[in-house]
N, C-alpha and C positions, 0 to 999 in steps of 0.2 A: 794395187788395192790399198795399201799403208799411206802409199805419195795421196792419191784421192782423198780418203778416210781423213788425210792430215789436213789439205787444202779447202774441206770440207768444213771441220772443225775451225778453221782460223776465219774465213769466210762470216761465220755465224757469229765469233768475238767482233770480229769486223762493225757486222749488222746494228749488235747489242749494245756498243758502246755511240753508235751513231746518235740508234734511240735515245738513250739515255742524256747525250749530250744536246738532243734538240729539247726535251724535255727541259732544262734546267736551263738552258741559256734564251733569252728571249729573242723573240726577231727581230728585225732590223725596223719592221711597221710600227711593231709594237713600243720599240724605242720611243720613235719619233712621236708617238699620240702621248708618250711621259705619263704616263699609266698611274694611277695615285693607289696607293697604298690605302685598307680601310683606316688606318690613322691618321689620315690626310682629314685637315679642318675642313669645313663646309664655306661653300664659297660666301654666304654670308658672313658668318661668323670671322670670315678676313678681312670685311669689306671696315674700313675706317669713316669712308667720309660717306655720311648716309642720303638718301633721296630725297630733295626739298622740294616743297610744292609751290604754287607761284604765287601762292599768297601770304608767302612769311617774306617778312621785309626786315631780317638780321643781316649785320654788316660788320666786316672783323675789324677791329683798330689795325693802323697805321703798327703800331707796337707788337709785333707777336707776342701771342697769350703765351703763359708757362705752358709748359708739359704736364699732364695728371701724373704724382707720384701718392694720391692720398687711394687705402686701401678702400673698399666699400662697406665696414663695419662702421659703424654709429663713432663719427669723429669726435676728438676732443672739443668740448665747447657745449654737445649735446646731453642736459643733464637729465629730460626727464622725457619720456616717449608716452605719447595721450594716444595715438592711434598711429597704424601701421598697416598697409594694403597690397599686396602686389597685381601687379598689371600685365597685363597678354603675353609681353616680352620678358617679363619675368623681374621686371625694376620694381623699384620698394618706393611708396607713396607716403612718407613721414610727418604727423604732426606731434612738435616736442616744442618744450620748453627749453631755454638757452638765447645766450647771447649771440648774437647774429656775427658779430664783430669778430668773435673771438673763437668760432666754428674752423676746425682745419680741416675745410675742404679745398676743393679742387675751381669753383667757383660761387658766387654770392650775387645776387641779383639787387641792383639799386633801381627802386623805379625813381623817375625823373622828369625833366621836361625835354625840349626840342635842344636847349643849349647845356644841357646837362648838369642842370643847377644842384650845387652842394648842400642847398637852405634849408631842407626836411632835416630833424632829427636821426635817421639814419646815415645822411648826408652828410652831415655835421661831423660825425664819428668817424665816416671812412676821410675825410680829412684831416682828420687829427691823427688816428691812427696810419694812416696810408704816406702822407708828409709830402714834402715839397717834390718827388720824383710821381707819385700820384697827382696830382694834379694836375702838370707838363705832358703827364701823359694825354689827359683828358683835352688839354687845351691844343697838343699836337691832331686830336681827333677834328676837332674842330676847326682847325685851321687848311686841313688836309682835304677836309670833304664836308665840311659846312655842318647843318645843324642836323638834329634828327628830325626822321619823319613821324608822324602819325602813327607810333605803335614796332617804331623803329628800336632793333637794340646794336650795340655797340662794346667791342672786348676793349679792356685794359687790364694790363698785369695787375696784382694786387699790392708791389711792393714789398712796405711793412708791415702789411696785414697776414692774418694766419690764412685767408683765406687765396689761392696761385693767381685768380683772377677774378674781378668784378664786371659784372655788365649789367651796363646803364640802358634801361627801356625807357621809350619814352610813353607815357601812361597817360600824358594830355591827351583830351579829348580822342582815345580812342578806347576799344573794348577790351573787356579783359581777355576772350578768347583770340586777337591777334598780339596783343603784347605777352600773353603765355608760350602759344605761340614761337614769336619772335627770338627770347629767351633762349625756347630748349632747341630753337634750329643753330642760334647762336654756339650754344654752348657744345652742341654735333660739332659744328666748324671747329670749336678749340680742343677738340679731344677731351672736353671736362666731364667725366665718371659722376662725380657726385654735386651737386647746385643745390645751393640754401635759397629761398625765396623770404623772404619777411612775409608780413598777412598780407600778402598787395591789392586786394580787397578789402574795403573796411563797411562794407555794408553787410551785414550778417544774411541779407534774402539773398546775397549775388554771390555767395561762399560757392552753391553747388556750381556753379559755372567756371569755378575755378579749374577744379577738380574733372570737369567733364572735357576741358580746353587742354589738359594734362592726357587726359585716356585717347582724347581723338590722334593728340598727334602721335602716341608708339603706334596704336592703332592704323597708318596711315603710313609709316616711315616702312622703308623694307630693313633696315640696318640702323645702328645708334650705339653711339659712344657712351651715352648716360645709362649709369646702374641705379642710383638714385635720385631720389627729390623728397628734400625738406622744407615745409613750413616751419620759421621760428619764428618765437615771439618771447621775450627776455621774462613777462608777469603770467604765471601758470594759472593765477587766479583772474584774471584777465577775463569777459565774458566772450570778448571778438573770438580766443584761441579756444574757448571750447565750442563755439560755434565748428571753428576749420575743423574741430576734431570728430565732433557729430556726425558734421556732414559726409567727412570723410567714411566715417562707422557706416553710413546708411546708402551713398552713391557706388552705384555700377561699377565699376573699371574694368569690368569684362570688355 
């Protein structure tokens, strides 16, 4: 009766620690399917290089772009902020005052021609400032895979510039909505967080189009590297920049 009663009792410890031990240890299924913890990021939010659609015609330099190390607060260079919007994905729509040049972001957009001519006044500047390894770079672009197209953009390191990287659109004879575009699929491709744009419109009636060519494509994209986008323009009193700022006050980005 005591042998049983004993054999009994040890049986049950037996049982109980079996329980216990299938409870806490996973299975061998469960392994293999690598079970994500509710900490585990959301598969977009891992995804790097985003979904481009077939009518953006961005093309990376022969030269790998820098890496983004610039944070997403309002960069050095940015002195005065006229209007600010955010958009579906949750990126900031910025129009401010400040030198283009002299902005430390992550990239800076030159519009251009087909041969990536330096002859505009912004042009001008990223040559001076950029120096003899900017240019090499440009003419390696060139040489490697000929001119740009219709609305085409194009990376280069920045150099000597405060800004990791530039890209040259080319804005001949094509619309602002595929050289916008072109830009921010570009700048998907180089991992660039934050992009300065100049006024790349100068017609005050074709502003809102700017701004709508900006919303369509987060709009559209499943994933995106870009946190920001800046309009700058260096004369606060300028009437072009309060146009971009208007506009921006008054258009959609939903």
């Amino acid at each position: 009766s005591s042998s049983s009663s004993s054999s009994s009792s040890s049986r049950k410890k037996k049982t109980a620690a079996a329980a216990s031990k299938s409870q806490t240890k996973p299975s061998a299924a469960s392994r293999k399917r690598g079970t994500r913890s509710s900490s585990a990021k959301p598969v977009e939010a891992a995804r790097s290089t985003p979904v481009k659609r077939a009518s953006a015609r961005a093309s990376k330099s022969s030269t790998s772009p820098r890496k983004s190390t610039v944070a997403t607060e309002n960069p050095a260079g940015i002195q005065t902020v006229l209007c600010e919007k955010a958009l579906v994905l949750g990126q900031r729509v910025i129009v401010a005052q400040g030198d283009i040049t002299e902005v430390a972001c992550d990239g800076i957009v030159n519009p251009t021609n087909a041969t990536i001519s330096l002859g505009s006044p912004l042009g001008v500047r990223l040559q001076q400032i950029g120096g003899s390894r900017f240019e090499e770079a440009i003419a390696d672009i060139l040489a490697a895979r000929g001119t740009l197209a219709a609305g085409e953009a194009a990376v280069v390191g920045g150099h000597s510039l405060r800004a990791l990287n530039v890209i040259h659109v080319n804005c001949a004879a094509s619309g602002t909505g595929l050289a916008i575009e072109s830009c921010l699929t570009a700048a998907d491709d180089a991992g660039i967080g934050s992009l300065v744009f100049p006024l790349i419109v100068s017609d005050k009636r074709a502003v809102a189009k700017v701004f709508t060519a900006v919303r369509d494509y987060f709009v559209q994209v499943m994933a995106t590297n870009i946190k920001d986008i800046y309009f700058v323009h260096a004369d606060e009193n300028d009437a072009l920049l309060g146009a971009y700022s208007t506009e921006l006050g008054i258009v959609s980005m939903d």
